[in-house]
C-alpha positions as CSV (number, residue, x, y, z in Angstrom):
1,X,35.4,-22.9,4.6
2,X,36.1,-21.1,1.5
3,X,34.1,-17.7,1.6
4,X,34.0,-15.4,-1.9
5,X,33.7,-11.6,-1.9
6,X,32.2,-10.3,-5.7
7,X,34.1,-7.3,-5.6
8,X,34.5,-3.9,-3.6
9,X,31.1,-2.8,-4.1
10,X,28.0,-4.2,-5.8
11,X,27.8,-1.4,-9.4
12,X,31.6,-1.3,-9.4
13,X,31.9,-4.4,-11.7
14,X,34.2,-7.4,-11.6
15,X,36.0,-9.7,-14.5
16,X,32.9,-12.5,-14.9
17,X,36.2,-15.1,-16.0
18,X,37.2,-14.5,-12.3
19,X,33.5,-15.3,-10.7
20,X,33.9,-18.5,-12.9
21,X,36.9,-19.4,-11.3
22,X,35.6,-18.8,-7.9
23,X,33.2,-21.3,-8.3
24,X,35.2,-24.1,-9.3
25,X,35.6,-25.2,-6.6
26,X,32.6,-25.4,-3.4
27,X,32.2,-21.3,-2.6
28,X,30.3,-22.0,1.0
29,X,29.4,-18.3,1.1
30,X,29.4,-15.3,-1.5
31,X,28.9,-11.5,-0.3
32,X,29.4,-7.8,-1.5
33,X,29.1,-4.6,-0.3
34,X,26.7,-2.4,-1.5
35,X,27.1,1.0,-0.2
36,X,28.9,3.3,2.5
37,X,29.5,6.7,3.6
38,X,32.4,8.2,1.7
39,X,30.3,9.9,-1.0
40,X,28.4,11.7,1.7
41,X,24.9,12.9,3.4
42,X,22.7,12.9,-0.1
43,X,22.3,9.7,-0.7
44,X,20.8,9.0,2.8
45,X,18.6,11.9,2.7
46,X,17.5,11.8,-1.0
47,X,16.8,7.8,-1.2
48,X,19.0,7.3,-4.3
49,X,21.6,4.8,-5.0
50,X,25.1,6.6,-5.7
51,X,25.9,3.3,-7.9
52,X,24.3,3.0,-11.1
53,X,21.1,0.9,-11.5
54,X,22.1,-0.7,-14.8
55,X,25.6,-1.6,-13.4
56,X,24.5,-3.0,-10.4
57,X,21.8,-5.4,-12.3
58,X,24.8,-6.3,-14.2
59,X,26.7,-7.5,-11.4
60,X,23.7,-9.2,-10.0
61,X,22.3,-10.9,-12.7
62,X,25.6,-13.0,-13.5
63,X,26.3,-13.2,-9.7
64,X,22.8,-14.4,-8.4
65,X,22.1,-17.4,-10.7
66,X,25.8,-19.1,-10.2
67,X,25.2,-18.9,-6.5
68,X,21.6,-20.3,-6.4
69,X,22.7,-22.7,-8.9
70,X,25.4,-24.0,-6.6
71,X,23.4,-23.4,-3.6
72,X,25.8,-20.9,-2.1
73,X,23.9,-18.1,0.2
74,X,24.9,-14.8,-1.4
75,X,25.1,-11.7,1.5
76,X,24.8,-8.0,0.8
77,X,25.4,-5.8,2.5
78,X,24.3,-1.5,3.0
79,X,21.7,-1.9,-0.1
80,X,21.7,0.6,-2.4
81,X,24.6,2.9,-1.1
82,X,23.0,3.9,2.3
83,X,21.0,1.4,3.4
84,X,17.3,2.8,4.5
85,X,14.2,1.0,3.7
86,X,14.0,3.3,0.7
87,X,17.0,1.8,-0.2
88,X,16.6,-1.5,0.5
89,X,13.2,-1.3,-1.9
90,X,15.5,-0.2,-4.7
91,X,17.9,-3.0,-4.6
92,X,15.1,-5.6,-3.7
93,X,12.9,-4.5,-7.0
94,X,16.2,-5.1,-9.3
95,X,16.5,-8.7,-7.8
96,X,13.2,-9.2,-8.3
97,X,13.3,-8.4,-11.8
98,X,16.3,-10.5,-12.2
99,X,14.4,-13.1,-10.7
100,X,11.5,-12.9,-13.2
101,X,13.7,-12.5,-16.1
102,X,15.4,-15.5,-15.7
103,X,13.0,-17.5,-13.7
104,X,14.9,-17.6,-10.5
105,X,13.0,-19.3,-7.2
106,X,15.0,-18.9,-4.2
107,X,13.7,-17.5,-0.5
108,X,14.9,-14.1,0.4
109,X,16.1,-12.9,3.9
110,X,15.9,-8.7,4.5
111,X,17.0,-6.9,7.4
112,X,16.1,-3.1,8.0
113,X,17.8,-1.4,10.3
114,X,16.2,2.4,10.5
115,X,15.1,4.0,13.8
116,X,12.9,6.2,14.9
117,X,13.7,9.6,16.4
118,X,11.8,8.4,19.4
119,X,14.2,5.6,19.6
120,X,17.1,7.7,19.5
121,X,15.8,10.6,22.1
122,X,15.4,7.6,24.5
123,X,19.0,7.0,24.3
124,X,20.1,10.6,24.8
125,X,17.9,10.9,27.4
126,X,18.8,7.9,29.1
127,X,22.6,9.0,28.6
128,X,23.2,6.1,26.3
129,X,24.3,8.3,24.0
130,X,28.1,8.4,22.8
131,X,29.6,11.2,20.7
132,X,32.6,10.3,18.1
133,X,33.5,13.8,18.2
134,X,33.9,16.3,20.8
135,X,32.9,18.5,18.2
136,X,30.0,16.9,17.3
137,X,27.6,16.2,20.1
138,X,24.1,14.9,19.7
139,X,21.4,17.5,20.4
140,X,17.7,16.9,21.1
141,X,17.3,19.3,18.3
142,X,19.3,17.4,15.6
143,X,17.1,14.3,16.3
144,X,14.0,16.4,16.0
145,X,15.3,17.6,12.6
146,X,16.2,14.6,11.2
147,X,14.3,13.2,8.0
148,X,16.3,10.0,7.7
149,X,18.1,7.7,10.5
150,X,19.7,4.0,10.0
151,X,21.7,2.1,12.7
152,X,25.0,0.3,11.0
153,X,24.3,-3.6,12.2
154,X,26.9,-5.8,13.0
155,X,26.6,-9.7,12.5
156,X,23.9,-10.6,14.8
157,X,20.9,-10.2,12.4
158,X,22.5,-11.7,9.6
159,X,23.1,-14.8,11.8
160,X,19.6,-14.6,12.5
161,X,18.9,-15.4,8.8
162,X,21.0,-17.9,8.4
163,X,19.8,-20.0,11.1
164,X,16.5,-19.6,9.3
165,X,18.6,-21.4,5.8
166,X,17.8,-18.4,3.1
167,X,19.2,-18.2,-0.1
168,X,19.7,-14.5,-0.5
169,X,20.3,-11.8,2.6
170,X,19.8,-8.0,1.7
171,X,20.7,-5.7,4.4
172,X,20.3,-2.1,5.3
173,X,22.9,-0.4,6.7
174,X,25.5,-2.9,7.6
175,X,29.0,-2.9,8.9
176,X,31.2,-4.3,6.2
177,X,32.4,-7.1,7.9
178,X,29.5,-7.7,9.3
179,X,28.5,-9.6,5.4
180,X,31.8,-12.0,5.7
181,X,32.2,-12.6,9.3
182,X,28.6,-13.6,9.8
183,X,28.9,-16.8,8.2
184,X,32.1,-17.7,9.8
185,X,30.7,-16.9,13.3
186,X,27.5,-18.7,13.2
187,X,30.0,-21.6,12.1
188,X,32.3,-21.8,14.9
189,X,34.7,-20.0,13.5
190,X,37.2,-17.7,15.7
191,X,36.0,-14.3,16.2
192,X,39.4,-12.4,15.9
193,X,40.1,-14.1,12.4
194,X,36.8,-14.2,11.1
195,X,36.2,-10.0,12.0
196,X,39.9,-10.1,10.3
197,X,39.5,-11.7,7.5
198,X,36.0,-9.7,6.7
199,X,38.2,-6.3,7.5
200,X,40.5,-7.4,4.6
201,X,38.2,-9.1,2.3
202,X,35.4,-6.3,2.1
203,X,36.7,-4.5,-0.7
204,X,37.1,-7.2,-2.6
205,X,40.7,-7.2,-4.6
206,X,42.3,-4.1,-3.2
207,X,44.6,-6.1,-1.3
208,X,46.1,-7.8,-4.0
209,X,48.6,-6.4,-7.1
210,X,47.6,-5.1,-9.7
211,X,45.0,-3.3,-6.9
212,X,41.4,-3.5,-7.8
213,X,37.7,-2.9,-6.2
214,X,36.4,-4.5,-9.3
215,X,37.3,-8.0,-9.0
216,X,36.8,-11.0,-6.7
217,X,38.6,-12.5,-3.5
218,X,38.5,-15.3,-2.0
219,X,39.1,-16.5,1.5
220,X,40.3,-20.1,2.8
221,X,39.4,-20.4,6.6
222,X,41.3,-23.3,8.3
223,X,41.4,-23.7,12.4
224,X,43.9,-20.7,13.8
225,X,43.9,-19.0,10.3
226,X,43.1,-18.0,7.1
227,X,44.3,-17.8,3.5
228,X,43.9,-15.6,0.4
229,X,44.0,-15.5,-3.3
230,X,42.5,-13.3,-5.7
231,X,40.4,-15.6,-8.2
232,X,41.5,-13.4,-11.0
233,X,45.1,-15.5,-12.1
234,X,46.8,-11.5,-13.3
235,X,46.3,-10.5,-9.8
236,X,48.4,-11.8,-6.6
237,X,48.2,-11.2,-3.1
238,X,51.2,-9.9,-1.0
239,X,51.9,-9.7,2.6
240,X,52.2,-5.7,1.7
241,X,48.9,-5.9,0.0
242,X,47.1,-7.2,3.0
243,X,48.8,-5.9,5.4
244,X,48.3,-2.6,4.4
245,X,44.4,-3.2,3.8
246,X,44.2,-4.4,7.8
247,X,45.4,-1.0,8.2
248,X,42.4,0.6,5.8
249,X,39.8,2.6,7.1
250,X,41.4,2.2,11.0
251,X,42.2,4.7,13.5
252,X,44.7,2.4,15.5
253,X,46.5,-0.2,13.4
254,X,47.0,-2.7,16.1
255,X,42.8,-2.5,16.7
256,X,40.0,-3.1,14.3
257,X,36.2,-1.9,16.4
258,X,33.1,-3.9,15.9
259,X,29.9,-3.6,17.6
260,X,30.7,-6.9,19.1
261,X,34.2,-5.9,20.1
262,X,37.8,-5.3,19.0
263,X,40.1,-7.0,17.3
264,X,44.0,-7.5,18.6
265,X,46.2,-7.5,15.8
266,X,49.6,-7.3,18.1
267,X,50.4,-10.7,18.2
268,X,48.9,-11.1,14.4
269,X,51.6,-13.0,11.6
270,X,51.6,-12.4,7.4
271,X,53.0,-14.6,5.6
272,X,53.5,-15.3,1.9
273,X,52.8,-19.3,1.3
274,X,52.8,-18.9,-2.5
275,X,53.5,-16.6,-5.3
276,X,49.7,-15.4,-4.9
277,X,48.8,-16.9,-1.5
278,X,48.9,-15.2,1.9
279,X,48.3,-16.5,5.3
280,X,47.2,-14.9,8.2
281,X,47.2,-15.6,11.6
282,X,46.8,-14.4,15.5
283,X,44.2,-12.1,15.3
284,X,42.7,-12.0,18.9
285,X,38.9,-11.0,20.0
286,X,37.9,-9.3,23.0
287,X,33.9,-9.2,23.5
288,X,33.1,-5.4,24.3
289,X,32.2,-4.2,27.9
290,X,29.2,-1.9,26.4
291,X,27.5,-3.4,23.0
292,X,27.2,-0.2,20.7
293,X,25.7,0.1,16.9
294,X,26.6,3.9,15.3
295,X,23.9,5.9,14.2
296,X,23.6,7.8,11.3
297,X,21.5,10.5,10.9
298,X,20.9,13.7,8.1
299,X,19.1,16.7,8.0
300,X,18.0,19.3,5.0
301,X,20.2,22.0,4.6
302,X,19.3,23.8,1.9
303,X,19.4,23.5,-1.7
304,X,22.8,23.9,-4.5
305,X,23.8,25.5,-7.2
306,X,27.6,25.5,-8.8
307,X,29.7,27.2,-11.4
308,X,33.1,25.7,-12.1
309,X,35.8,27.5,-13.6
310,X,39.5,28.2,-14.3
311,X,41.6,31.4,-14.0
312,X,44.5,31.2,-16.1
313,X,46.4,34.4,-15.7
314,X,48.9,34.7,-13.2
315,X,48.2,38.1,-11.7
316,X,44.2,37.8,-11.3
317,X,45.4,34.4,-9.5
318,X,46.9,36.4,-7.3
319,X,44.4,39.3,-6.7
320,X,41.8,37.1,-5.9
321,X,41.7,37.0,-2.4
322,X,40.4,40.9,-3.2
323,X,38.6,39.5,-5.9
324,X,36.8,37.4,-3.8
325,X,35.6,40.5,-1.4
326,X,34.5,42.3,-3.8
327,X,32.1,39.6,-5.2
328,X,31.2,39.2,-1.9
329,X,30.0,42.6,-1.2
330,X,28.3,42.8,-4.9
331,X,26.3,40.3,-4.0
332,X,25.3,41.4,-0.5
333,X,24.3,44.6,-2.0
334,X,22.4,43.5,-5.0
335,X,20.4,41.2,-2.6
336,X,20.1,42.8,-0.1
337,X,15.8,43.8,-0.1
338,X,15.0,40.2,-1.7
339,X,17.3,37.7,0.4
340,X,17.9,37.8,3.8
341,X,21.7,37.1,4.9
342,X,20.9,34.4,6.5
343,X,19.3,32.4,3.3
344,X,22.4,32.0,1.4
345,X,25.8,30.7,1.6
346,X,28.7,31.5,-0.6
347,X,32.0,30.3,-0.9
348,X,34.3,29.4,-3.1
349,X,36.3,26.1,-3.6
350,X,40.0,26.1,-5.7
351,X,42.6,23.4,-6.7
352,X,46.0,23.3,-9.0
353,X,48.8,25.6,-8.9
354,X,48.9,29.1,-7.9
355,X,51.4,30.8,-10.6
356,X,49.7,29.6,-13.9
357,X,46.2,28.1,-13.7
358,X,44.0,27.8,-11.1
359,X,40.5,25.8,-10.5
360,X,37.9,27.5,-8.9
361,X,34.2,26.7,-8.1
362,X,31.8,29.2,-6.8
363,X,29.4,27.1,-4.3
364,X,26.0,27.8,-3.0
365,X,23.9,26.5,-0.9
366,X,20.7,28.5,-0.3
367,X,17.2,28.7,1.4
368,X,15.8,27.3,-2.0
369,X,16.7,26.3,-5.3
370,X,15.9,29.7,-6.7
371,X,18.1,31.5,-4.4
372,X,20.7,29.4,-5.0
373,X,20.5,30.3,-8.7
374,X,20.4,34.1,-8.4
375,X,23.0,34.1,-5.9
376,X,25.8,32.3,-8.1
377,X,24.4,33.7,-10.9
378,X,25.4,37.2,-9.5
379,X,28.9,35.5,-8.0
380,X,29.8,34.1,-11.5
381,X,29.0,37.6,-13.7
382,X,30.5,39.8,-11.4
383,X,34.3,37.5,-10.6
384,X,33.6,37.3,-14.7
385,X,34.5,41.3,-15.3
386,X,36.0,41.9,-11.8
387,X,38.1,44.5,-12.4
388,X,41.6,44.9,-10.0
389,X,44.8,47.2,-9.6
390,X,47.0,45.8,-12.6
391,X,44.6,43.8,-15.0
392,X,45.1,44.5,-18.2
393,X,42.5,42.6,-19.8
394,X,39.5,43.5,-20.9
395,X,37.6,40.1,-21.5
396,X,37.0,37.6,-18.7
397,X,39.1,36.4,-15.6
398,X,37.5,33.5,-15.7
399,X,37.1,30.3,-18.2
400,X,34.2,28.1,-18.2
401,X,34.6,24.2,-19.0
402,X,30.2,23.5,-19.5
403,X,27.8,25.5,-20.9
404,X,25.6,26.3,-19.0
405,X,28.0,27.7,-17.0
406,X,25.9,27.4,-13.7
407,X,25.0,23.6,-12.3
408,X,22.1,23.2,-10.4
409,X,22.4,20.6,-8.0
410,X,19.5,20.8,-6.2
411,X,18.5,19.5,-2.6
412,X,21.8,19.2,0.1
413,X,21.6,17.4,3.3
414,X,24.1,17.2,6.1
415,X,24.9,14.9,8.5
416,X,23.2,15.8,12.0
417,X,23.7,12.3,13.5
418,X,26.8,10.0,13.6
419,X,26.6,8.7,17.2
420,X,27.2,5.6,18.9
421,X,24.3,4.1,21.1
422,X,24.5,1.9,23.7
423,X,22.5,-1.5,23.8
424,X,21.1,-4.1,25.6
425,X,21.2,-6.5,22.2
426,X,22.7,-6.2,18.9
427,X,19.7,-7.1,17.0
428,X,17.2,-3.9,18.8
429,X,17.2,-1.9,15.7
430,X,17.2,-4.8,13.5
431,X,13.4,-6.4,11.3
432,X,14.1,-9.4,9.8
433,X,11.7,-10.7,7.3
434,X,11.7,-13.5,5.4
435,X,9.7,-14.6,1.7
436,X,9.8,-16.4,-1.7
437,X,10.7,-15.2,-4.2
């Protein structure tokens, strides 16, 4: 079974030469990524896409036609960065314009995967409930506060669709393997090497040389192994390469965790078969004692503005820690009948050297969007003219790289739930639906 991977993430782009070459031979499955949680909260709580809408149509609109064409079932997975309905409705309305721009027909499989806060109270209530940080527990009041909250599926829903023979499968928030071990599972396939071989093959040609999220893999899936080669013919896969992308994103490098189960990779072999070739083998799978999806969860925390800067004198690098204070206690007093303490929060955020130049960014994150404002706006003026025990200038301590000086970044969310969850089936918090498109 040869199984195709478009490239690290749907919007990131790939070499269309190297989709071409994919599909010169029989793909029996092509899949993508589409979103995850590195950039952060926002994109949960806001509804917006952290990948551009143009690039993603882009990858889509050469992506989509070659596999109905060649009647290969195309996966994706996480739409639209993070996965909720609103989400899913976003990436859904650019393949339907796809569709009606170049008259596409093709039936459409959809899984959503948000859950209520009643679901998840039931769970802590029922002590079902698991925390991934001792330093992190799940409160009822963080479900109570929670404006958005999305389960990360495993394979079992996307299975589901398959049975069911769909062209296309858009998921919400999905585990990345999840979109490449599906297929292999409902197939027969081993579990240990297909989990594996998704673990690997989700970013798309990151484990090959010259590294790249923007390009395509491909996977050959024999009986006790599997095989892989970057379509692109500049690129080459080393037992390095792939080795080190096992190790990606784990906390234990012997173990990969699914909601299924785990992976064994003690007894696993790499081994280069040609100059761009490598094969892997004895991967193990153990089925999990407790079935578990993570939850993820985010709250409003206020609301941002920014000014980013650069001190480039020595000596005021070196005062600033007094600097700092006394900002600190400008502000409080200049505040202090309009805004309550508690409405604001300053800090400030630096990076680079500490003789010569120095990049600082006054951050805050406020009751509201005005606060915000007035608050950096104050911060930014007064570390402007600060004056300290030595200075000898008279102008500024600080340069500004953007005019307007202060950003306003608007609404900031956090996380308030990333739990696991204990359950009975892997497809509870899954809705499948099905339609023509």
């Amino acid at each position: 079974m040869k199984i195709v991977a478009l490239c690290g993430l749907l919007g990131y782009g790939y070499d269309e030469n190297s989709l071409k070459n994919a599909f010169m031979e029989k793909v029996d499955y092509l899949g993508v990524d589409a979103g995850s949680t590195d950039p952060g909260p926002y994109y949960l709580g806001s509804g917006k896409s952290f990948t551009d809408r143009n690039a993603v149509k882009r990858d889509l609109s050469l992506a989509l036609p070659l596999a109905l064409k060649n009647k290969t079932p195309f996966i994706i997975g996480t739409a639209g960065g993070a996965g909720s309905k609103e989400h899913v409705f976003w990436l859904k309305d650019i393949i339907f314009e796809i569709a009606s721009e170049q008259g596409l027909h093709f039936s459409l499989g959809t899984v959503y995967s948000d859950v209520s806060k009643k679901y998840v109270l039931e769970k802590l209530k029922s002590g079902k409930v698991i925390n991934m940080s001792n330093y992190f527990p799940l409160s009822e009041t963080a479900i109570e506060k929670s404006e958005k909250i999305v389960s990360q599926i495993g394979v079992a829903p996307i299975i589901e669709l398959l049975e069911k023979q769909v062209d296309v499968i858009v998921c919400g928030r999905a585990c990345d393997t999840a979109i490449y071990a599906a297929p292999l599972i409902k197939n027969g396939y081993d579990e240990g090497l297909a989990f594996h071989m998704a673990k690997i093959m989700e970013c798309g040609a990151m484990c090959s040389e010259p590294v790249a999220a923007a390009d395509v893999m491909q996977a050959y899936v024999y009986d006790g192994y599997f095989e892989l080669t970057p379509a692109n013919p500049i690129r080459r896969c080393t037992v390095e390469r792939v080795a080190a992308h096992t190790l990606y994103e784990q906390s234990n490098p012997y173990l990969i965790f699914e909601p299924d189960g785990v992976v064994d990779l003690h007894d696993c072999v790499f081994e280069q078969v040609s100059e761009r070739t490598v094969r892997v083998k004895g991967s193990r799978f153990t089925p999990a004692k407790d079935k578990t999806l993570k939850l993820e969860g985010v709250k409003k925390s206020g609301y941002r503005t920014v000014s980013p800067a650069v001190i480039n004198d020595p000596l005021t690098i070196e005062e600033l820690p007094k600097i700092i204070n006394t900002v600190n206690e400008f502000v409080k007093e200049n505040v202090k009948n309009t805004i309550n303490d508690g409405d604001y929060n300053l800090a400030y955020k630096t990076a680079g050297g500490k003789e010569s130049s120095l990049s600082i960014i006054i951050d805050v994150v406020a009751k509201t969007q005005e606060i915000a404002d007035t608050v950096c706006a104050l911060a930014r003026s007064r570390m402007l003219h600060c004056d300290y025990v030595g200075r000898k200038s008279s102008a500024g301590n600080l340069a500004f790289p953007f005019s307007p000086s202060d950003i306003h970044v608007g609404e900031v969310y956090e996380f308030s739930i990333f739990h696991l969850v204990k359950v009975g089936n892997l497809k509870e918090t899954s809705v499948c639906e099905v339609e023509n498109v």
